[in-house]
C-alpha positions in Angstrom: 101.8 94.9 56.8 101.6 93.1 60.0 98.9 90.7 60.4 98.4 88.0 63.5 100.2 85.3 61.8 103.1 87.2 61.0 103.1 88.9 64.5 103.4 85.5 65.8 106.7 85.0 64.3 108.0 88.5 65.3 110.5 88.7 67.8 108.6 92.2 68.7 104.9 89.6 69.0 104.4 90.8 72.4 104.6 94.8 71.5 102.8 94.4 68.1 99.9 92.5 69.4 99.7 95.2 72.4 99.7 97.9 70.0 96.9 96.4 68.0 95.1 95.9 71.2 95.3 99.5 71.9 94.6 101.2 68.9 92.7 98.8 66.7 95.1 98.2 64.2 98.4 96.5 62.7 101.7 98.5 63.0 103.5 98.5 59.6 107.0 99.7 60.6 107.4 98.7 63.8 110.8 100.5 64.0 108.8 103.7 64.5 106.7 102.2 67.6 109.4 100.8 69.3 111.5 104.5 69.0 108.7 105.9 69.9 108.7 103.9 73.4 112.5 104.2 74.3 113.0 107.5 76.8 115.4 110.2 77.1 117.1 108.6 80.1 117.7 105.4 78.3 118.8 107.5 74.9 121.3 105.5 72.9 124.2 107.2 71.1 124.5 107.2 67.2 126.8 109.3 64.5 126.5 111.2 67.6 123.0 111.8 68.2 121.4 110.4 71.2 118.3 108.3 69.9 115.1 108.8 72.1 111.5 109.3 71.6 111.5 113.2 72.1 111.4 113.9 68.2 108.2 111.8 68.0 107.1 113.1 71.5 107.4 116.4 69.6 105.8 115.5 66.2 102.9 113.6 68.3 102.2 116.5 70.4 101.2 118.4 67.0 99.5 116.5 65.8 97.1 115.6 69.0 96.3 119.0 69.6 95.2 119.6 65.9 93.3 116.4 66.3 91.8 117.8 69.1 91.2 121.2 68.3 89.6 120.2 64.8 87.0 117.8 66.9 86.0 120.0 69.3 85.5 122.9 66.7 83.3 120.9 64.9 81.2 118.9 68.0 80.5 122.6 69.3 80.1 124.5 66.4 78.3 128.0 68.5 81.1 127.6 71.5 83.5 130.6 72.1 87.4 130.1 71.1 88.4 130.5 75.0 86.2 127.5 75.9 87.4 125.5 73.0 90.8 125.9 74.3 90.4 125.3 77.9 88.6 122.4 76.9 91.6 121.3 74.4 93.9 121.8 76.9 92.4 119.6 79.4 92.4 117.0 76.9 95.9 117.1 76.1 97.0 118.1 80.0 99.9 116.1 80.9 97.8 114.9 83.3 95.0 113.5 81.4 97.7 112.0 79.0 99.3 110.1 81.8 96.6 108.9 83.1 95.6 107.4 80.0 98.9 105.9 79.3 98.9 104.0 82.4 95.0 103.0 81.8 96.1 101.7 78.5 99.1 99.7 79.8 101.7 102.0 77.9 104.1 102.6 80.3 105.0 98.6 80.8 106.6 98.7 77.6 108.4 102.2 77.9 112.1 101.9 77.7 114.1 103.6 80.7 116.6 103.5 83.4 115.5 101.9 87.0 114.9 104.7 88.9 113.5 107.5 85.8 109.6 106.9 86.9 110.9 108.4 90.1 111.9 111.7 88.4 110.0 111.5 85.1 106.2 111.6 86.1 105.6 112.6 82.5 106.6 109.3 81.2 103.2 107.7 80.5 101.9 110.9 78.3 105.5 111.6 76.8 105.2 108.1 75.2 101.7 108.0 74.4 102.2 111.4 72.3 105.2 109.9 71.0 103.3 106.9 70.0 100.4 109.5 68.2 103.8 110.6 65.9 104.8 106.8 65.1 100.8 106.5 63.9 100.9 109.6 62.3 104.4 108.8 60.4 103.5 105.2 59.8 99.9 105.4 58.7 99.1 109.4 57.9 97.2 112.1 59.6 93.6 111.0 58.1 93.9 107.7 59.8 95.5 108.9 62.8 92.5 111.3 63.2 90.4 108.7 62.9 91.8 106.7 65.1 92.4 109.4 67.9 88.8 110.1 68.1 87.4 106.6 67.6 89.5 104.8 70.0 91.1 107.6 72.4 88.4 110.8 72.5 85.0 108.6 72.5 86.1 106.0 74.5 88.2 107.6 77.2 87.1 110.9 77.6 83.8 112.0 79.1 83.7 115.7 77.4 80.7 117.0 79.8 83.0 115.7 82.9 85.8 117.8 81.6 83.8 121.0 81.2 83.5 120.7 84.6 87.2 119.6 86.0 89.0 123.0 87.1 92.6 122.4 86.3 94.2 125.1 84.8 94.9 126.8 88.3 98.1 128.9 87.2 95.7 130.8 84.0 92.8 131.3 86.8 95.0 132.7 89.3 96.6 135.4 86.3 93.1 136.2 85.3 91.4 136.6 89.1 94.9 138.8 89.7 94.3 140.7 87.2 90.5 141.2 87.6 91.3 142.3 91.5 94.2 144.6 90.1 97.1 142.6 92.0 100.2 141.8 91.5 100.8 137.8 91.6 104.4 136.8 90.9 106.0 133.3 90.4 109.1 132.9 91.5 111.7 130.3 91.3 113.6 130.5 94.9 115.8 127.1 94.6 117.2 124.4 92.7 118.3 121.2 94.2 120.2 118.3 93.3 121.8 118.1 89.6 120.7 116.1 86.1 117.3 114.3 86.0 117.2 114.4 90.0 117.2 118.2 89.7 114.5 119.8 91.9 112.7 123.5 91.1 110.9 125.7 94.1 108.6 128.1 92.9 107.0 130.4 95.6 103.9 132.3 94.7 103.4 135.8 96.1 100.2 138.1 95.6 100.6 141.5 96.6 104.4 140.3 97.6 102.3 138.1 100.4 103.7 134.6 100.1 100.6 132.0 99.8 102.1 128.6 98.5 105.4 126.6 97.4 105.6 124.2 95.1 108.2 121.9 94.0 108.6 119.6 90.9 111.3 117.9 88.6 110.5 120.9 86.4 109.7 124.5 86.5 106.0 123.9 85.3 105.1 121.3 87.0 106.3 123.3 90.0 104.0 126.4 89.2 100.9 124.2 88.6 101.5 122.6 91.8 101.6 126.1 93.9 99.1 127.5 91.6 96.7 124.7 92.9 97.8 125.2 96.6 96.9 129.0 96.4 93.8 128.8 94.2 92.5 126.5 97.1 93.7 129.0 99.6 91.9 132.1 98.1 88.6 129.6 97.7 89.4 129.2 102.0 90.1 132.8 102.7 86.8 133.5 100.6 84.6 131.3 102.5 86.1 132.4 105.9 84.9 136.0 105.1 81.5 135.1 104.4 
């Protein structure tokens, strides 16, 4: 086990005292943590597997969202499932996750080629879920749940603020469609570019009228962002008429 004197002789000193800084304890293989922070586009090749953090980014993104899902079960013991859910997944949005990344300082030690932040807006949260798998691998799921809620839930999170945030605009828009009886279609109308530079164009249509386009480094990412532009839309078009 790691401890401040031995961290001081560690040619990894700088990461191991970071990630006690972070999470409020000593790493004790430190392999894990530093796989953990190396991303896809700076994947290294061995016995012919390309070594990244995505297994961990995997593994980490279980076990956050049963973290999560077993807190707020218990904090709101007489809440409906759909709320608990909405409210998980605003937790564990890539959003929120990158934000906190970057508030915690992860993405200065994240591993990657010069120009992936430019295409890889996921980075941050990719690597602090891949992070919650080292933890969970190096320490076990009792003290990772722990640790999740004492240092990342209660500190970072303000739970009535996120009752509140509206962010799931693609799941309102598919419920308001189908609550007015139309037809809302996403569709994907180009791809530009190739690789990690490769761009998506989704183009939303209700009642095969075209309200927004989006565009993102993913499919996803696109939808949410014309979901967002057309929820807004329909909030204009509803205040116009009143």
């Amino acid at each position: 086990m790691y401890n401040r004197i031995k961290a001081q002789f560690s040619s990894d000193k700088n990461l191991i005292i970071s990630l006690k800084n972070i999470f409020g304890f000593w790493p004790e293989n430190i392999a894990l943590y530093k796989l953990a922070l190396i991303h896809r586009s700076a994947a290294t090749e061995q016995s012919g597997h390309k070594i990244s953090n995505e297994r961990l980014e995997y593994l980490g993104d279980a076990v956050l969202s049963s973290i999560v899902a077993d807190y707020l079960f218990k904090k709101f013991p007489y809440r409906e499932e759909g709320f608990l859910t909405e409210m998980r997944s605003k937790i564990v949005s890539r959003e929120q996750l990158n934000k906190l990344a970057l508030k915690l300082g992860i993405d200065h030690f994240i591993i990657s080629t010069q120009d992936s932040k430019t295409y890889f807006r996921s980075m941050p949260g990719d690597a602090f879920e891949a992070l919650i798998g080292a933890i969970y691998l190096d320490k076990g799921y009792i003290f990772t749940r722990k640790m999740v809620i004492n240092r990342i839930i209660n500190v970072h999170f303000d739970i009535d603020d996120l009752e509140k945030l509206e962010n799931n605009f693609k799941s309102k828009l598919i419920e308001w469609a189908q609550k007015e009886h139309k037809e809302i279609k996403f569709n994907v109308v180009a791809e530009v570019g190739s690789g990690n530079r490769k761009q998506y164009f989704v183009e939303i249509t209700i009642d095969e009228k075209l309200y927004a386009t989006g565009c993102d480094f993913s499919i996803k990412g696109a939808e949410k962002n014309a979901a967002e532009k057309t929820f807004i839309q329909l909030q204009l078009d509803k205040t116009s008429e009143n």
